[in-house]
N, C-alpha and C positions, 0 to 999 in steps of 0.2 A: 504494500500500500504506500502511497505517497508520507505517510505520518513515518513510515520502516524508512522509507528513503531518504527521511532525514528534513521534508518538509517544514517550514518556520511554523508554527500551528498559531503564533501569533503576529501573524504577518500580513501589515495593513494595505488597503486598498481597494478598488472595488466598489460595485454598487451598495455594496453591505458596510464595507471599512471592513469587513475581519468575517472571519469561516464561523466564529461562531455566532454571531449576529445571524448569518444566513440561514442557518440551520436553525436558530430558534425562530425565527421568521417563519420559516418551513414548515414548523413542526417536527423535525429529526430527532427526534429524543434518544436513540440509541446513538448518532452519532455527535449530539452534542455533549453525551458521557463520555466519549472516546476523544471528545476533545479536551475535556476540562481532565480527563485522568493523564493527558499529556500535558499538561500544566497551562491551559488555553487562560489567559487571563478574564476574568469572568468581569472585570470592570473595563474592558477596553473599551476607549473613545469612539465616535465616529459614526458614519453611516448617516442614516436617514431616521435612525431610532433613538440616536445616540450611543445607546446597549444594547447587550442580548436582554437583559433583564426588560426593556421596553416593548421590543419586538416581539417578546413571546407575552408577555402583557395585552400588547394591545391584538396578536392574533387570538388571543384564548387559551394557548396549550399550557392548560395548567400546569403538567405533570411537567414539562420543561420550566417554569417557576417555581415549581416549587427544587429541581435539583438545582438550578443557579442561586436561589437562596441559600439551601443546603450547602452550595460552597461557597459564600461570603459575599453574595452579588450585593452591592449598597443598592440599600430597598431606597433610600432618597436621591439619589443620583441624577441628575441634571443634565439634560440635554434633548437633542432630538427633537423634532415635530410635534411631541405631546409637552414637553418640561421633565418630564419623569414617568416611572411605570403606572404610578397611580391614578394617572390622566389619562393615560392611554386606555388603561381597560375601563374608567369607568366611562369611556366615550362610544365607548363597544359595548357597554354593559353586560363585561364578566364578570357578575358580582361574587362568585367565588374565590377569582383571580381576587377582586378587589376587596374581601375579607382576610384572605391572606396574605396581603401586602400589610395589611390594618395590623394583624395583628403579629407581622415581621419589625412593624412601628413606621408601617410609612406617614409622612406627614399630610393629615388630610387639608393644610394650610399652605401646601407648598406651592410656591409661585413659577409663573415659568409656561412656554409652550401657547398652542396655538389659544387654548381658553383661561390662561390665567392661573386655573385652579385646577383639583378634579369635578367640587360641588358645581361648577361651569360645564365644562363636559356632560359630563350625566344630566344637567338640565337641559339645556341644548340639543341633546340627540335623542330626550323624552326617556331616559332611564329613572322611572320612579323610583321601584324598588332599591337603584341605588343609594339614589336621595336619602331617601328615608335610612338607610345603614350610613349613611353621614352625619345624617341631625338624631342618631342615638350616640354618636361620638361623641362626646366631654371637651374633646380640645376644638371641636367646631370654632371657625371665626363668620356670623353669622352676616353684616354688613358689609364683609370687604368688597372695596373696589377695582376693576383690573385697569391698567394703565388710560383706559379712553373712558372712567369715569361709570363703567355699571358693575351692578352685582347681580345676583343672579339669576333672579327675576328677569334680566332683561334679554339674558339668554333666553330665557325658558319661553317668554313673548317672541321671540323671533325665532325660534323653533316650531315655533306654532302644536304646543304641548297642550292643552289642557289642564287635563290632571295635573301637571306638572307645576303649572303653573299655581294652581287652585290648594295646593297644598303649601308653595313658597309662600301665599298670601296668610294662610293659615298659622304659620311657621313664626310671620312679625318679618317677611322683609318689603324693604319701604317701595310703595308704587309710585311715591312721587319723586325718588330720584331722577334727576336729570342726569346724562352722560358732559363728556367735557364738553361738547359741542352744542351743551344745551337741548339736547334733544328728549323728550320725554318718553313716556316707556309705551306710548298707542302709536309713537313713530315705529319701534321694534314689532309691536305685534300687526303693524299696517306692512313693514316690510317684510313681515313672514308670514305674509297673505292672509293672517290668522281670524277669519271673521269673528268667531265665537271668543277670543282673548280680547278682541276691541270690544266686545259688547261689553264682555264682565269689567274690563276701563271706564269705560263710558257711566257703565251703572255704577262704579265708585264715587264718581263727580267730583275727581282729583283737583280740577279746578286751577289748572296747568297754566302757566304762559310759557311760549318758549322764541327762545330767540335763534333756533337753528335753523340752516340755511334751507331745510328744505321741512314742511308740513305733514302732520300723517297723511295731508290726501296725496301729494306729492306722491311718496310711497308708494300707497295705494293704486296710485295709478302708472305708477314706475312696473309694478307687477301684475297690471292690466286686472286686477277685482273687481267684476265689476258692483257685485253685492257687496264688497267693502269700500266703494265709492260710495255709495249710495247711501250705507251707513253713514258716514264720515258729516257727506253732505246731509242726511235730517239734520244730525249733530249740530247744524253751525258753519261747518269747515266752509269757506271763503272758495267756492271755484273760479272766480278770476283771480286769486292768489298767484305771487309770480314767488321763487326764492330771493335770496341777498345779491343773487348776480341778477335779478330779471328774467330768469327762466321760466316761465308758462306752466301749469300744471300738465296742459296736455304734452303727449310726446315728447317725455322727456327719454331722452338717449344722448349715447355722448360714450368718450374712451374711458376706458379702466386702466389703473395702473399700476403692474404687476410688479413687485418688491423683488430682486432678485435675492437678494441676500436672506429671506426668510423661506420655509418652508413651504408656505403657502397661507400670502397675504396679499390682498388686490385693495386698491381705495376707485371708488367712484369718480368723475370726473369732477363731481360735485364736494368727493369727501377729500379729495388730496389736497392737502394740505401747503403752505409755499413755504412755510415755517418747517423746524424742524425740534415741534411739540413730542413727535412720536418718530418712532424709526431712525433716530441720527444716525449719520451718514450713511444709509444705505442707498444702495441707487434703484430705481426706478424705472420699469419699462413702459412707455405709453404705446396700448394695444387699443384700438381703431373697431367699433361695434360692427 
């Protein structure tokens, strides 16, 4: 075998950064014991997961997290596409995976990665069940904010969750946060199309003003709804409203612009920024609708 011929078993590079990221990635559990019994570094950098410990996280295979814990994998470990393992699966909602992270001592505070958190993740992708095994955690932080100003509620409205969201409210987190942009939280649930999240909005009578550049019917009709137009407009909503540049409600389109240096992050024509509030120095591709 290549490992007999003297093979580097930790030898970077690659789609993965390292053989054994890939194999957990995989699934390969017989050969990711035959790597780690060749002294495979179980913390190597790299790849698109950052870790093996990520990658098998966020695929599911348990039985390959639980032997990379077994052999010393840092259950808090930093990087990759999610921040850490505990992001990854709870955005997949392997809540098995993600009880035995919990109880290797992952942090369920940890920062980092495409949502911030893990209670971000699982809200966002509609993992009740995970929720709910985070708000019986003790060390929960129940108001924090991720860099552009929401918590998690605002996920859970722009996932277009229900439940999900119907229990954050339950829970004590606030509906009347606005994000940094000013934006309030019937913008997120207009831009994730979510009629029935706007309704339950609307019936709070949050009583909102907001100064961002673009409106929930904006949204709304960014995602072509047309039953959450319509909502919007009983409500009040201004259909000859233009945004902060003069943009028109209707036909709104325009470029996005894709982040290279991150995993996978885009801003709207509308949401980039000329400042450099968020993102410093990373560059920026402008891609044409």
């Amino acid at each position: 075998t290549l490992l007999d011929k003297g093979a580097d078993v930790n030898a970077q590079g690659g789609e993965y950064g390292n053989t054994l990221q890939a194999d957990s990635d995989g699934g390969h559990d017989k050969i990711v014991q035959m790597l780690l019994d060749k002294d495979a570094d179980v913390n190597a950098q790299g790849g698109p997961y950052g870790n093996a410990l990520q990658a098998a996280s966020y695929r599911g295979h348990e039985k390959i997290v639980q032997t990379l814990l077994d052999k010393g994998a840092d259950v808090n470990a930093q990087g990759g596409g999610y921040g850490n393992a505990l992001q990854a699966a709870s955005y997949e909602g392997h809540d098995k995976i993600v009880q035995l992270l919990l109880d290797k001592g992952a942090d369920v505070n940890a920062q980092g990665g495409r949502f911030c958190n893990a209670p971000n993740a699982a809200a966002f992708a509609g993992h009740l069940s995970t929720l709910i095994r985070f708000f019986g955690h003790s060390t929960l932080a129940l108001q924090v904010l991720d860099a552009q100003g929401r918590n998690t509620l605002h996920l859970a409205s722009c996932g277009g969750h229900v439940d999900v969201f119907q229990y954050l409210l339950v829970q004590g987190l606030n509906p009347r946060q606005l994000d940094n942009r000013g934006n309030p939280m019937l913008s997120y649930s207009a831009a994730g199309a979510s009629l029935e999240i706007s309704q339950k909005i609307l019936k709070l009578e949050l009583g909102y003003r907001t100064d961002a550049r673009w409106s929930p019917l904006h949204w709304a009709c960014r995602k072509g709804n047309v039953a959450l137009v319509k909502l919007l407009l009983a409500h009040g909503s201004n259909d000859c409203g233009t945004t902060t540049s003069n943009i028109p409600v209707q036909d709104i389109y325009g470029p996005r612009f894709h982040c290279n240096d991150c995993t996978d992050f885009d801003y709207c024509f509308m949401c980039m920024s000329p400042d450099e509030s968020t993102h410093a120095g990373h560059q920026w591709e402008r891609i044409e609708p």
